[in-house]
C-alpha positions as a Markdown table, in Angstrom:
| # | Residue | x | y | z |
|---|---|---|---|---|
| 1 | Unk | 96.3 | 112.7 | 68.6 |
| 2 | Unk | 97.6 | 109.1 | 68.1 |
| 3 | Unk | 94.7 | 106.2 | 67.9 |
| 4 | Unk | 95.0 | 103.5 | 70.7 |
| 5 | Unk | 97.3 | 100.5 | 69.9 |
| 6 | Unk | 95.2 | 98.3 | 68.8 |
| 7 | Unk | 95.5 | 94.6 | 68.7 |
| 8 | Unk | 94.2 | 91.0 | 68.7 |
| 9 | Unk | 91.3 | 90.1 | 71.1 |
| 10 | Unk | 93.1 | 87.5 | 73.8 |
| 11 | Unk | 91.3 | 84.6 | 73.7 |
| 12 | Unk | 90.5 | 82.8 | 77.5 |
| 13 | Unk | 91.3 | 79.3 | 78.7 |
| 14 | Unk | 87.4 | 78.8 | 79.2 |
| 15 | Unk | 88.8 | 75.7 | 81.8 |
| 16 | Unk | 89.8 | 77.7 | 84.6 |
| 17 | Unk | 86.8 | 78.3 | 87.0 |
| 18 | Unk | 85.1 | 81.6 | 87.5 |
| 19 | Unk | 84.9 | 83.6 | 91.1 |
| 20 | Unk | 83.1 | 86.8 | 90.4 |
| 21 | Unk | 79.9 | 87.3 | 88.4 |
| 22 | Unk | 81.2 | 89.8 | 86.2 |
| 23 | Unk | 78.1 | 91.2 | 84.5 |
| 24 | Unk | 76.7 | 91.9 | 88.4 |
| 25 | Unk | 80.1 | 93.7 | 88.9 |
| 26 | Unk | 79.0 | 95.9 | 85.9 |
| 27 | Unk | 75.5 | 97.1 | 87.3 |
| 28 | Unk | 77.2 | 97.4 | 90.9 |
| 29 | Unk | 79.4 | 99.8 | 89.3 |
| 30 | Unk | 77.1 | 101.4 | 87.1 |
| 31 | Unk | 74.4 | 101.8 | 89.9 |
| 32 | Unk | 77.5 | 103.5 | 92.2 |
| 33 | Unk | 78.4 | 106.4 | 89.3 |
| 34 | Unk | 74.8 | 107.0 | 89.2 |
| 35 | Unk | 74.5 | 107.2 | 93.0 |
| 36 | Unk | 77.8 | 109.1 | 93.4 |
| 37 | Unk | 80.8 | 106.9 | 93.9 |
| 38 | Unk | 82.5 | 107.1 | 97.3 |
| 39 | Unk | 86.3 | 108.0 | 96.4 |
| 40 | Unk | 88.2 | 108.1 | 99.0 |
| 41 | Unk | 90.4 | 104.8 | 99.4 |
| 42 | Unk | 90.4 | 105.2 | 95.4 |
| 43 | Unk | 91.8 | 108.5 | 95.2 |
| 44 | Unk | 94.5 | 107.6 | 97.8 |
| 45 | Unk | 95.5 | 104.9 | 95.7 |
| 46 | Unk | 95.9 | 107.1 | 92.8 |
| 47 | Unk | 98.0 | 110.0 | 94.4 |
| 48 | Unk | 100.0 | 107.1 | 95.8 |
| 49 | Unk | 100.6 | 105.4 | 92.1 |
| 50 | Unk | 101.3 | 109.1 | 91.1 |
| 51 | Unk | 104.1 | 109.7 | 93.6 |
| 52 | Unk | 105.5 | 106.2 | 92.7 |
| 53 | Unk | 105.8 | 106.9 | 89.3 |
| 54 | Unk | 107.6 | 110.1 | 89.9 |
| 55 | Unk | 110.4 | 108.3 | 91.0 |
| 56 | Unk | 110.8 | 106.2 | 87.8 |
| 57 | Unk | 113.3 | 108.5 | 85.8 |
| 58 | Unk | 111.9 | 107.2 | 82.5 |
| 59 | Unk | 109.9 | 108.5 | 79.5 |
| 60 | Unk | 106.5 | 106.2 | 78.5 |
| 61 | Unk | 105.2 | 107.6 | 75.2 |
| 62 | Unk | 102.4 | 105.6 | 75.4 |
| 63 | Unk | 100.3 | 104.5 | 78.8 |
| 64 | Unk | 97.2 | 102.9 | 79.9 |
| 65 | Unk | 95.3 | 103.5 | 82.8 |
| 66 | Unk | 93.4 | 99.7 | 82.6 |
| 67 | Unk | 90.2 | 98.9 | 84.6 |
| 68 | Unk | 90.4 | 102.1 | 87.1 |
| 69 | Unk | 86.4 | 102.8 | 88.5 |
| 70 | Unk | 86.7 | 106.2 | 88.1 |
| 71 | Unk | 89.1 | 109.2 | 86.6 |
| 72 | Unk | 90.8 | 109.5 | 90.0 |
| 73 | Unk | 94.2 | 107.6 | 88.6 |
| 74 | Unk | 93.8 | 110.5 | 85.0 |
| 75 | Unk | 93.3 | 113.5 | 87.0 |
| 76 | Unk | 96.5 | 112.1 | 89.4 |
| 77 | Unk | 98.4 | 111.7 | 86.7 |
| 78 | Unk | 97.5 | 114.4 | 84.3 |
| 79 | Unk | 100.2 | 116.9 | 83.2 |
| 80 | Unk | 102.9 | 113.8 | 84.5 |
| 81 | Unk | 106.2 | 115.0 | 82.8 |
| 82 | Unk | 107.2 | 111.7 | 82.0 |
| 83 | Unk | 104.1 | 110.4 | 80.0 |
| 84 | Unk | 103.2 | 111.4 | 76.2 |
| 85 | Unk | 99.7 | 109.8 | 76.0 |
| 86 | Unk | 97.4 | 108.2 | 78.8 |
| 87 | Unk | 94.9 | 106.1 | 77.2 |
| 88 | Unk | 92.0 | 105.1 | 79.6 |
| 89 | Unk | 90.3 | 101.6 | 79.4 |
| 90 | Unk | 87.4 | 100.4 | 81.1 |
| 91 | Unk | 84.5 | 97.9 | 80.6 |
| 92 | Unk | 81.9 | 100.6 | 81.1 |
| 93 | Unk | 80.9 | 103.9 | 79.3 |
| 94 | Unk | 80.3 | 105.3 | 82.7 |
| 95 | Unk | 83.8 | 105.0 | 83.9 |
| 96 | Unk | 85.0 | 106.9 | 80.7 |
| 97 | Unk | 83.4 | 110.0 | 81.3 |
| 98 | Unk | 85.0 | 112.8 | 80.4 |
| 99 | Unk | 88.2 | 110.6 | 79.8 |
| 100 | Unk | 90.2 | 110.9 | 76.1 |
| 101 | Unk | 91.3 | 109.1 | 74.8 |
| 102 | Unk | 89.3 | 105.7 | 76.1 |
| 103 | Unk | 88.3 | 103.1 | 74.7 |
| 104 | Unk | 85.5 | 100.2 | 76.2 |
| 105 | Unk | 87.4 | 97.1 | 76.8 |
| 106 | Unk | 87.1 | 94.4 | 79.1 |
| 107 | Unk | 90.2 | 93.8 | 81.7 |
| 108 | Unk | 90.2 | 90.0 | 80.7 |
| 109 | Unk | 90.2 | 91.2 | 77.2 |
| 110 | Unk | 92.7 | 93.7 | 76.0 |
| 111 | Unk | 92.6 | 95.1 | 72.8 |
| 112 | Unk | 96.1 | 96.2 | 72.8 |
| 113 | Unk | 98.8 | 94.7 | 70.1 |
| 114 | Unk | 101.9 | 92.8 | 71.5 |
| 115 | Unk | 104.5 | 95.5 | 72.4 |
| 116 | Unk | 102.4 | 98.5 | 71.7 |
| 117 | Unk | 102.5 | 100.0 | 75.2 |
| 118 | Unk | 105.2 | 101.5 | 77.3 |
| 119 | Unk | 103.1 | 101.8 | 80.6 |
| 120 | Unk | 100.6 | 100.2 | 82.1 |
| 121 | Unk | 99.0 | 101.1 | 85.2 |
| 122 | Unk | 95.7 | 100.4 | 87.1 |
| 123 | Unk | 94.2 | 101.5 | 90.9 |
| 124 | Unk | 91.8 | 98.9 | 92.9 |
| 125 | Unk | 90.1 | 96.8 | 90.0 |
| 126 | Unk | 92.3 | 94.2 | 88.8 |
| 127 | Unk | 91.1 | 92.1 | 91.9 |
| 128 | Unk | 88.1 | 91.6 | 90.6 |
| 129 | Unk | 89.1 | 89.9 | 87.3 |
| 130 | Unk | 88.5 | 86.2 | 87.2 |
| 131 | Unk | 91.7 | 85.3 | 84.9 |
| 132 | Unk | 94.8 | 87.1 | 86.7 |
| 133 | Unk | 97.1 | 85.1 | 85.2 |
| 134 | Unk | 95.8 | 85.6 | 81.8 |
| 135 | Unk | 95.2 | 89.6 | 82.3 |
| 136 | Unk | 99.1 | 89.6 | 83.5 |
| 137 | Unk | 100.3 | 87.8 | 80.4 |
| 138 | Unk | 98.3 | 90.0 | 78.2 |
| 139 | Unk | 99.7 | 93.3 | 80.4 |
| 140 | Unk | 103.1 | 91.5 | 79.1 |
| 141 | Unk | 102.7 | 91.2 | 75.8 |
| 142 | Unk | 101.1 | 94.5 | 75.6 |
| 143 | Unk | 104.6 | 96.0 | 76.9 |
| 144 | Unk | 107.8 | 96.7 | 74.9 |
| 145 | Unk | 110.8 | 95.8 | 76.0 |
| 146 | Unk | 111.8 | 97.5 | 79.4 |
| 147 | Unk | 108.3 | 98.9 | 79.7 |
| 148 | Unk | 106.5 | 99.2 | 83.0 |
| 149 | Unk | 103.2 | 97.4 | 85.0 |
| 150 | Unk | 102.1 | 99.5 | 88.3 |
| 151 | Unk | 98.9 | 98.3 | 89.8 |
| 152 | Unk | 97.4 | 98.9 | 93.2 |
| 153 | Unk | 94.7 | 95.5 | 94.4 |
| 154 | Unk | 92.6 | 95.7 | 97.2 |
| 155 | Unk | 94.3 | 92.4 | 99.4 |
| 156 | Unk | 93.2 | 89.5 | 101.0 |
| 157 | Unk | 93.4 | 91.2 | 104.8 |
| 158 | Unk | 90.9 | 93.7 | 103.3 |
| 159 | Unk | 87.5 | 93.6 | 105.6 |
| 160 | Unk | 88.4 | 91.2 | 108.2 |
| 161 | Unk | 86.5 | 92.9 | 110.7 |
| 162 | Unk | 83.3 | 92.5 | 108.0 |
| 163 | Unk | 84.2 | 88.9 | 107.0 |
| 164 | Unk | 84.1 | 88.0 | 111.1 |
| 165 | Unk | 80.7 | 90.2 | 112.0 |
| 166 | Unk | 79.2 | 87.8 | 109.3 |
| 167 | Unk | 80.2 | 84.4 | 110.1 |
| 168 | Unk | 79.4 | 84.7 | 113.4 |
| 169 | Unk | 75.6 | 86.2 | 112.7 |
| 170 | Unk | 75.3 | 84.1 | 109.9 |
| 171 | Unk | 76.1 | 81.0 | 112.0 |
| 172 | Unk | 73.4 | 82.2 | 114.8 |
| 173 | Unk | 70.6 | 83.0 | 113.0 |
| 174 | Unk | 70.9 | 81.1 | 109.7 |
| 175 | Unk | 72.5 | 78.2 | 111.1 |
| 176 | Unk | 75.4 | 78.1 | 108.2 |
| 177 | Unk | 77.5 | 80.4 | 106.4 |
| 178 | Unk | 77.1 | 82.2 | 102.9 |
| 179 | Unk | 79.9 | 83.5 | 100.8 |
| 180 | Unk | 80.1 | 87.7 | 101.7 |
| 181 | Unk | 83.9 | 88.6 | 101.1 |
| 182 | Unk | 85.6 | 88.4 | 98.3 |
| 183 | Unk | 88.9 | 86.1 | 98.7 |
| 184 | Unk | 91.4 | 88.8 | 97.6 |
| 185 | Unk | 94.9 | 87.6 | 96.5 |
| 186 | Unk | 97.7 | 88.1 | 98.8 |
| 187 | Unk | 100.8 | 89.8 | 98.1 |
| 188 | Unk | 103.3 | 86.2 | 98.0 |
| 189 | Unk | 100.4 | 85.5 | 95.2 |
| 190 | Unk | 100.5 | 88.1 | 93.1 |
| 191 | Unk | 104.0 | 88.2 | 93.4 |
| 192 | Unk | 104.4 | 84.4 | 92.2 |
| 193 | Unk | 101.9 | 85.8 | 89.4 |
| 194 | Unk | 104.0 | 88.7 | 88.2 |
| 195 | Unk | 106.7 | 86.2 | 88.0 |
| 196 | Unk | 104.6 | 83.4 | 85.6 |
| 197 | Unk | 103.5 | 85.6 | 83.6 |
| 198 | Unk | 107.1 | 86.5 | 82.5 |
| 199 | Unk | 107.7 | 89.7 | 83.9 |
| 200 | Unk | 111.7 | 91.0 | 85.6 |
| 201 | Unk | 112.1 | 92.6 | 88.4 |
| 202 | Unk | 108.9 | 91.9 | 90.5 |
| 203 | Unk | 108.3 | 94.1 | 93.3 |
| 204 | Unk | 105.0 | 94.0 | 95.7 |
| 205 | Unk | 104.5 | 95.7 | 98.8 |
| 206 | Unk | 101.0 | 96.2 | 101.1 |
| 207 | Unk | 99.6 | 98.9 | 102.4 |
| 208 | Unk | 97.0 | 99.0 | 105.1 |
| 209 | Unk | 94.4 | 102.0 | 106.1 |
| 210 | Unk | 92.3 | 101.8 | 108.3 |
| 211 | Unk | 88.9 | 103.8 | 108.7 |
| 212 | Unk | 86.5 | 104.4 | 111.2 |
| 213 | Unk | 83.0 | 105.2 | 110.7 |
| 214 | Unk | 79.7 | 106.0 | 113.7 |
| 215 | Unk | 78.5 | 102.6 | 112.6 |
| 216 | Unk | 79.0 | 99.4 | 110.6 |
| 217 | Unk | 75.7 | 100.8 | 108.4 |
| 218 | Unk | 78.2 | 103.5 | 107.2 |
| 219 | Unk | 80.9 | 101.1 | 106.0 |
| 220 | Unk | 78.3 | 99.1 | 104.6 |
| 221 | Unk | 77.1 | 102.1 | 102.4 |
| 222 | Unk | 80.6 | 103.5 | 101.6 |
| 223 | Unk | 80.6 | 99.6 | 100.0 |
| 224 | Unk | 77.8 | 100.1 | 98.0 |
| 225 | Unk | 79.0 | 103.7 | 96.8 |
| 226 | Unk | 82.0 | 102.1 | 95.7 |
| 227 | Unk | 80.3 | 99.3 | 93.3 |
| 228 | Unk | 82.0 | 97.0 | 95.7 |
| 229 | Unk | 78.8 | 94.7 | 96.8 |
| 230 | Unk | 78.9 | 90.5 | 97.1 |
| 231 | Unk | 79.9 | 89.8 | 93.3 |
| 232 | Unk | 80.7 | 85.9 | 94.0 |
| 233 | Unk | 79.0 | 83.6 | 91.8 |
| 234 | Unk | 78.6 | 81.3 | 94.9 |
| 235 | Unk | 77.1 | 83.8 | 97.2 |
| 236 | Unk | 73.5 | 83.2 | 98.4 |
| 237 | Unk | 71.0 | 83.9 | 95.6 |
| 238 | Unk | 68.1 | 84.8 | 98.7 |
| 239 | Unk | 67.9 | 88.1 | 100.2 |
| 240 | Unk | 69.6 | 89.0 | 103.5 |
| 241 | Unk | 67.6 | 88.5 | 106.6 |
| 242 | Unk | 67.0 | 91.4 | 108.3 |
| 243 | Unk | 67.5 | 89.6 | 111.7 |
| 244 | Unk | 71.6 | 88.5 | 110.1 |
| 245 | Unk | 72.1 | 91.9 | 109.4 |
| 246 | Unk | 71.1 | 93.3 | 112.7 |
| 247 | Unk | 72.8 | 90.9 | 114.2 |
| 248 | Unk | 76.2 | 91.3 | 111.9 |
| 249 | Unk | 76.2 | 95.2 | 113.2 |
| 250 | Unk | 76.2 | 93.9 | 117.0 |
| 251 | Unk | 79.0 | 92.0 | 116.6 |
| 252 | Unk | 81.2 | 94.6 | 114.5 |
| 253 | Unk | 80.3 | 96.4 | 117.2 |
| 254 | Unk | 81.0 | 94.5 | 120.3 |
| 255 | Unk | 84.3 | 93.5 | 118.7 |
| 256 | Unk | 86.0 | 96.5 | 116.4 |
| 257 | Unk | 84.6 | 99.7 | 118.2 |
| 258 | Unk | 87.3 | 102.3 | 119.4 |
| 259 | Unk | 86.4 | 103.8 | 123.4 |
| 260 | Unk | 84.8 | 106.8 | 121.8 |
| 261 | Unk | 82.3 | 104.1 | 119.8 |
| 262 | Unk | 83.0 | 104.5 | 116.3 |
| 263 | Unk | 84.4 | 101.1 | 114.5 |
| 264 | Unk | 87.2 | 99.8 | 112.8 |
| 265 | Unk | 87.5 | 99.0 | 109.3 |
| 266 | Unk | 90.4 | 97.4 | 107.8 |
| 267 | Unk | 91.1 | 98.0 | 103.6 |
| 268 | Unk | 94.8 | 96.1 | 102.7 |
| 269 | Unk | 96.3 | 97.8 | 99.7 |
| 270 | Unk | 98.9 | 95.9 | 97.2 |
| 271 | Unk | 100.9 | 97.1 | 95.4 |
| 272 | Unk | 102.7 | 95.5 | 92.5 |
| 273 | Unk | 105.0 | 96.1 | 89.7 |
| 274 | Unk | 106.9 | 94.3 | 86.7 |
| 275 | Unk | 109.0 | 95.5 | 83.9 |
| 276 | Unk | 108.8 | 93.4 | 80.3 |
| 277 | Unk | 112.1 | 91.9 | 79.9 |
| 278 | Unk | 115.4 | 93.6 | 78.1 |
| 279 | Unk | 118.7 | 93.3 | 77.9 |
| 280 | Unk | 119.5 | 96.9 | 79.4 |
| 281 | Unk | 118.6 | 95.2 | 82.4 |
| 282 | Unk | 119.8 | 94.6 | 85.9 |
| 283 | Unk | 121.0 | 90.6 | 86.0 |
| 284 | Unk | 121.1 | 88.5 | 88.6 |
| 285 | Unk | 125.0 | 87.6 | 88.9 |
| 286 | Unk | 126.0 | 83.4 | 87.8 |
| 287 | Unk | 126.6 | 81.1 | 90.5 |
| 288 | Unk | 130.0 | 80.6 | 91.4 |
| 289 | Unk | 130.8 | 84.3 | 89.5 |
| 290 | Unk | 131.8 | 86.1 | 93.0 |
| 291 | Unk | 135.0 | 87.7 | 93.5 |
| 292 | Unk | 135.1 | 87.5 | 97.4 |
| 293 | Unk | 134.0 | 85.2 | 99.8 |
| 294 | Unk | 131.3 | 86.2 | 102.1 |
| 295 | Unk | 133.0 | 85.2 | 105.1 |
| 296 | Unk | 135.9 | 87.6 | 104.3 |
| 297 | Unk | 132.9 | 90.4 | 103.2 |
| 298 | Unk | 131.4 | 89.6 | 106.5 |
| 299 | Unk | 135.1 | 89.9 | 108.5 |
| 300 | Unk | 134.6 | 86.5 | 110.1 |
| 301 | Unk | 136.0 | 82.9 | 110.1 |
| 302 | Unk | 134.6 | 80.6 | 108.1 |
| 303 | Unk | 133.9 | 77.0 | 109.7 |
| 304 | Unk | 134.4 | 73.7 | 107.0 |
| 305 | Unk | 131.6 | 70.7 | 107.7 |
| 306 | Unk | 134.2 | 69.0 | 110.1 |
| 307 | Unk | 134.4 | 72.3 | 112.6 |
| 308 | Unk | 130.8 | 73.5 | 112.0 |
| 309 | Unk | 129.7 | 71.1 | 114.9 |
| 310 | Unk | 132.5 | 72.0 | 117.3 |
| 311 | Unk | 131.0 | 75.6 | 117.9 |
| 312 | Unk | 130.4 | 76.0 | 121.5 |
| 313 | Unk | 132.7 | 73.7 | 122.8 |
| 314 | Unk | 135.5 | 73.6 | 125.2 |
């Protein structure tokens, strides 16, 4: 079996600012495999990324699945006809389980050597990382020529119903408001992102499910199960009053319950992918390099500056 592609550590910008405690998202996780993990929005993710790829008519020798919670995206993609080896990366033991080859690595720190990879893929964990630009950039370099990145994020619509239940309880019985949601990256974002970090033919696209449960409590364990607690390093370091989150569960229910009395929850999924540059490539045609004009593509008359204004006139 080949050895995983190896490379140099990326080193951080240490400047930017960080939004997630990262080492908390590690014992959320960890305490959620132990407990069971809850893996149903991850597992439709996965089939989803599965059926995606199925329509790339390529051949990737060599593929990560980078950062995925669980083996949900491996057992998806398992027998795929167009992948030779699916290494598995993650930053816990736990998530390895059962998964060869893996290797322990840290999504803002990929081991991998510059175009070692053909495929890169990931399901709901890159929007957790503190440094998407950097993680993109390494994703890049990672990639040979005309190789692939297809990652699903949970997006910023996620949890709306959630994110309003709480400001409004916080703000009655607390008097202010405490950081709860995570702020999730939109899909113009990561879309800009894609583009920085230097990859062609950037595609995104969202995809929203939403789930209903017999009370707010249940979302609020599925949340749990799914490692997926408060990991801002700004949210409120004392515990949760009873009286907020009574009162939070009132409000989700007043506002986001269906007739029969089960509520709404809302989870956004975004999708992304980029291809590392090459000259077999698509090109976007030069300015001026058109063989027709559009007005005669488009069977109508074209108006010079001194007419455009006359349209509409007698």
């Amino acid at each position: 079996m080949d050895a995983p592609p190896f490379g140099t550590d990326y080193m951080r910008d240490m400047s930017q600012p960080d939004v997630f405690d990262r080492a908390l998202l590690r014992r959320r996780q960890a305490r959620a495999a132990r407990l069971g993990p809850e893996p149903f929005l991850l597992e439709r993710a996965a089939e989803d990324l599965a059926d995606r790829l199925a329509t790339v008519k390529r051949r990737f020798d060599k593929a990560v699945d980078l950062g995925t919670p669980t083996d949900a995206l491996s057992r998806a993609l398992a027998g795929h006809p167009g992948i030779g080896t699916l290494f598995t990366a993650a930053p816990l033991p736990e998530g390895l389980a059962g998964r060869a080859p893996a290797v322990v690595a840290d999504e803002e720190a990929l081991p991998f050597g510059n175009g070692a990879l053909d495929l890169v893929v990931s399901a709901l964990s890159l929007q957790l990382v503190n440094d998407l630009p950097g993680t993109f950039a390494q994703v890049r370099r990672a990639l040979r020529p005309d190789g692939l990145f297809l990652a699903a994020f949970i997006g910023g619509a996620s949890l709306s119903e959630l994110r309003e239940a709480f400001t409004v309880a916080e703000t009655e019985t607390t008097g202010g408001l405490s950081p709860r949601v995570a702020p999730f990256a939109d899909v113009r974002d990561l879309g800009g992102l894609l583009q920085r970090a230097g990859f062609a033919l950037p595609v995104t696209d969202v995809d929203r499910v939403v789930v209903r449960y017999s009370s707010p409590f249940g979302l609020m364990s599925d949340l749990r199960r799914m490692g997926a607690g408060n990991v801002l390093l700004e949210r409120r370091r004392t515990p949760l009053r009873r009286a907020t989150l009574l009162r939070a569960a009132e409000v989700y229910a007043e506002r986001f319950s269906d007739p029969d009395g089960r509520v709404r929850a809302t989870f956004e999924i975004v999708w992304l992918s980029g291809w590392a540059p090459d000259e077999s490539q698509q090109k976007p045609l030069r300015p001026g390099s058109a063989k027709m004009r559009l007005a005669d593509a488009l069977n109508t008359r074209e108006l010079g500056p001194d007419t455009a204004g006359d349209q509409g006139t007698s």
